[in-house]
N, C-alpha and C positions, 0 to 999 in steps of 0.2 A: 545546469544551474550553477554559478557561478559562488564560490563558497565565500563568506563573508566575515568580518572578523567582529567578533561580540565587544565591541566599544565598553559598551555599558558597564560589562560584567569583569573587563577588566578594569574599568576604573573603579568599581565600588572594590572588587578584590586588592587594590593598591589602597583604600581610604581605610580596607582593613587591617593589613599589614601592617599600617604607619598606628594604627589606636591598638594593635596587638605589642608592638614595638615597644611605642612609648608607654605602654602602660608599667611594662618589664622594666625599660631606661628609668624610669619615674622611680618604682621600689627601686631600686638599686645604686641610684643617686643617691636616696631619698637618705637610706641606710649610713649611708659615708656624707652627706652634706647637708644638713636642716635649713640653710639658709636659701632665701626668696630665688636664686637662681635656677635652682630646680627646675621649676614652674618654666622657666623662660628654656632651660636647655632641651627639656621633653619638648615645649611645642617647635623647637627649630628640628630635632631630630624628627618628628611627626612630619615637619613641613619640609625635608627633605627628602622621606620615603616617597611621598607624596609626586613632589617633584619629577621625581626619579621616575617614579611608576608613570605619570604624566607622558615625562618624554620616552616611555619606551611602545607607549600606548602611538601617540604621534609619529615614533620613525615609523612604524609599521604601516599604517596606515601610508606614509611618503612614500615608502617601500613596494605597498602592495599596486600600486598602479603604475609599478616598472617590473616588477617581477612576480613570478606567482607564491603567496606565501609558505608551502610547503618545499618549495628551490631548494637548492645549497647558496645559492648568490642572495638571497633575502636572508637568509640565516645568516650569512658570512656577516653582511654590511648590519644585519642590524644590532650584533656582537659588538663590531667595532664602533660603531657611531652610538649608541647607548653605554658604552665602557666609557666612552671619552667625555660623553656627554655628562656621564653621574659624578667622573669625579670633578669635575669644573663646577660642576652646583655645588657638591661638597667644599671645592676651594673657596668660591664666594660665598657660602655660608661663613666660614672658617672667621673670619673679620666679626663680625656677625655676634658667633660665639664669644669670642675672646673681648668683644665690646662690653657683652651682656655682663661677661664676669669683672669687669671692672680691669682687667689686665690691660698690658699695652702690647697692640698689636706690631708682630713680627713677623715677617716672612721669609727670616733666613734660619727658625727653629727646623730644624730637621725633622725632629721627633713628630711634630705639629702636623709639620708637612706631610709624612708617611704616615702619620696617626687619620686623620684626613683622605688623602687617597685611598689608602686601605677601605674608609669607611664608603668610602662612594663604591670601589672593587665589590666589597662583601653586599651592600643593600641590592646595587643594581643583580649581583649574583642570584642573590634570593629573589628580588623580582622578575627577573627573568622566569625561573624555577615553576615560582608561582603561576606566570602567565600563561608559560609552555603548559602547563597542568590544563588549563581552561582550552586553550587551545587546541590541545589535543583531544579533549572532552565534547568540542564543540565540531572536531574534524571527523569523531566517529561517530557522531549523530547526524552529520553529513555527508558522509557513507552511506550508512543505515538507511536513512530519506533516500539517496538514488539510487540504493541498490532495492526497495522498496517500489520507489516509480519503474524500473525497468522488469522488473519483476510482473506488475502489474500491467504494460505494456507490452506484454511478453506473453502475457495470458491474455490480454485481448484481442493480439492480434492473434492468438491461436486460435480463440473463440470465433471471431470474426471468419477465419476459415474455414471451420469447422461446420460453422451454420449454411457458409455460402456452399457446401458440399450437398448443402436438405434441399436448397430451392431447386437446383436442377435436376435431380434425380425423382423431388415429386413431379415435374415438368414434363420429367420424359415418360413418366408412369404415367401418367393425366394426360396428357396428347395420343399415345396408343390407346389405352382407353375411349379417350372422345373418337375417335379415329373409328373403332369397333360400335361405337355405337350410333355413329351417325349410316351405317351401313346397313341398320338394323331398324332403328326407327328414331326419325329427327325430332320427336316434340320432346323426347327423354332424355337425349344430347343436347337441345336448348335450354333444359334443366341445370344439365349438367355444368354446362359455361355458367349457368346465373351460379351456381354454389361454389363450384372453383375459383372465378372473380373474388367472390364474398372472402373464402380463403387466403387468396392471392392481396389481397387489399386490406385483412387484418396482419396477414402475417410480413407486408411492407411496414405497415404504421407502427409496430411492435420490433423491428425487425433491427435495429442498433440498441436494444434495451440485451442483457446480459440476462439479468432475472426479471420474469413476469409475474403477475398475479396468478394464482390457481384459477379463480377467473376465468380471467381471460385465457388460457390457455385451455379450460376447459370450452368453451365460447370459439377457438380457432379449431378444433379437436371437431366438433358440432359438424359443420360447414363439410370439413372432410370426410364424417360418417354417412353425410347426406351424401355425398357423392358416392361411397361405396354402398350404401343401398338403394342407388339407381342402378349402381351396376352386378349386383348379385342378390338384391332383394331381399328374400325372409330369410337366406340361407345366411346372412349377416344379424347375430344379435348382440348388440351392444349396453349393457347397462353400467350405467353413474350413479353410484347410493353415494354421495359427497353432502354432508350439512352445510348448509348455508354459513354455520360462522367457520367452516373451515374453507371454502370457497373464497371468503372473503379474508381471512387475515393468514393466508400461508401461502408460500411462492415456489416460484421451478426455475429452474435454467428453460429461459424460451427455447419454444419448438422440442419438449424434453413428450408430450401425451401421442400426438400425430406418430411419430415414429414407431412407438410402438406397438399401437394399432393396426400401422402398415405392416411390421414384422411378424405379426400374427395371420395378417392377410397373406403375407408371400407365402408362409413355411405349411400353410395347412390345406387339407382338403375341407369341402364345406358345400353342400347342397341344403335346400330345401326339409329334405329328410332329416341330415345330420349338418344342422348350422353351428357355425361356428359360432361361441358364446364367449364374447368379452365382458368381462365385470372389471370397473374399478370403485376401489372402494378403501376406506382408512383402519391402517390396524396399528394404531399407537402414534406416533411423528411419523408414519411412514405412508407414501401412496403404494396400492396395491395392483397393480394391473394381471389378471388372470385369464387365463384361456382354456379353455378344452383341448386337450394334444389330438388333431389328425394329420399327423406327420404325412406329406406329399411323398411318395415313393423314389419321384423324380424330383430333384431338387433345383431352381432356379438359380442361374448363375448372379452370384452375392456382389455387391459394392462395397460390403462392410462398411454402410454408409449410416446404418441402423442402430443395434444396442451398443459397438465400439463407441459410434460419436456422439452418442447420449452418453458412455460411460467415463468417457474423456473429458467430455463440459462436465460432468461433474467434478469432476476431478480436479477441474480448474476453478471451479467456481467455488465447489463449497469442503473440498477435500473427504467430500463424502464416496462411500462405493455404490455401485448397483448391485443389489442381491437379485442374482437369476439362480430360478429353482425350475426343477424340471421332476415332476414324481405323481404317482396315483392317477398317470392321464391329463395331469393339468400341469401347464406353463406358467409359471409365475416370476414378474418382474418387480421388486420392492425400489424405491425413490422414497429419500428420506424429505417433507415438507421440509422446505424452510421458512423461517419468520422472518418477524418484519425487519428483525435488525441484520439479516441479510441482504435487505437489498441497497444498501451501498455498493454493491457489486456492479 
């Protein structure tokens, strides 16, 4: 984004200089001359800063669609063509002055002349000063802005990859699956395609959102329990104690519940007898997800695709942590809800 130069606010900041100015010129006249001149030398000194501030507002702008205006060569030229410019206003003022005061005009007074000049040197100096102030002010909050967009850009494209690491790995888990179970018996495998679809087609339509609803993630979560209790039955128990108003006005980093469901499934043993028993449930801003510990003996080679890449979309998302606890038998994963004014995200 191409940075832009604040017109506005430099000319209101030159419309103040010149009534900071003359307000000062004014007493200080005022003090050494009582007569009606005053009045006329404060508003040509006013309508000089002014001037000044005008044309240094204008080079810049001539300037800026040849060079870029933090350059050294837009700095050079607009030094020199704004010095030259100020004191030539100052000169034609100069007449100006000396009519107002009833004097008669000269232009081989020296003094006049370097009195003059000088004054164009020193205003254009200070407006400069001034300007560069706004400019700089206005170059670091245009920093701020893109180092802000890439920043943000920089986390979505993380995210973005992060997510596309959940689809293929439930893919591959869910095709061995159907695979074992159409070998077994097919009306339970044509179940299984109708709830993985269902899966598959909420977690596309939801699938460039950053944060979702609790909701609907609980709703995408649904779809893939159904699947895992066609395929291990009663020896899978899962319970949701979530209130209805917390369902509806708290959010997650999408695809943040599946995963951890499925990391319970990989890491444990679990029959009929001794099922595994997942709870989630809310203990303060935070989701609870719990398990019963039957730790596998043998353990399934890891993708680290599971609580790392839930803990890293956190991370990006809301700068929050995943608390994992592990103690008395039970597994516990804590996810802090987010509200609604996260979902700018």
């Amino acid at each position: 984004m191409q940075e832009r130069l604040p017109v506005k606010r430099l000319n209101r900041l030159s419309w103040l200089l010149s009534i900071i100015i003359g307000i000062i010129f004014y007493f200080v006249i005022l003090h050494n001359d009582t007569d009606t001149h005053v009045y006329v030398y404060t508003c040509l000194t006013m309508l000089g800063i002014v001037l000044v501030g005008y044309t240094d507002v204008g080079v810049m702008l001539i300037l800026a669609r040849m060079f870029p205006p933090r350059s050294k060569k837009f700095t050079f030229y607009r030094r020199l063509l704004t010095y030259i410019t100020s004191i030539l206003i100052y000169l034609m003022l100069r007449p100006i002055f000396e009519h107002s005061g009833g004097k008669t005009i000269t232009f081989w007074d020296l003094g006049l002349l370097a009195a003059f000049v000088g004054s164009g040197v020193i205003i254009n100096t200070m407006i400069i000063i001034m300007h560069d102030s706004v400019l700089l002010y206005e170059h670091k909050l245009h920093a701020e802005l893109e180092l802000s967009r890439l920043k943000t850009a920089n986390a979505e494209a993380m995210n973005l990859v992060l997510k596309q690491q959940i689809q293929p790995h439930f893919l591959f888990n869910a095709l061995n699956t159907l695979k074992a179970l159409y070998h077994k018996d097919t009306a339970v495998a044509d179940d299984y395609i109708v709830h993985m679809a269902n899966f598959l087609r909420a977690s596309i339509a939801h699938h460039s959102s950053n944060i979702s609803p609790l909701e609907d993630e609980v709703k995408l979560l649904s779809d893939y329990l159904e699947m895992q209790r066609i395929r291990f039955g009663t020896a899978l128990v899962c319970t949701i104690d979530l209130p209805l108003e917390t369902l509806k006005e708290n959010f997650l980093p999408s695809f943040s519940l599946q995963p951890l469901l499925e990391n319970a499934i990989k890491h444990n043993n679990f029959t009929p007898q001794d099922p595994l028993e997942v709870k989630i449930t809310q203990t303060g801003d935070r989701l609870l997800i719990s398990n019963n510990l039957q730790k596998k003996k043998m353990k399934d080679a890891s993708t680290n695709y599971g609580l790392a890449n839930l803990a890293e979309r956190y991370r990006i998302w809301s700068g929050d942590e995943v608390i994992i606890n592990e103690d008395n038998g039970t597994f516990s994963v804590s996810i802090k809800l987010l509200k609604n004014e996260d979902n700018n995200y």
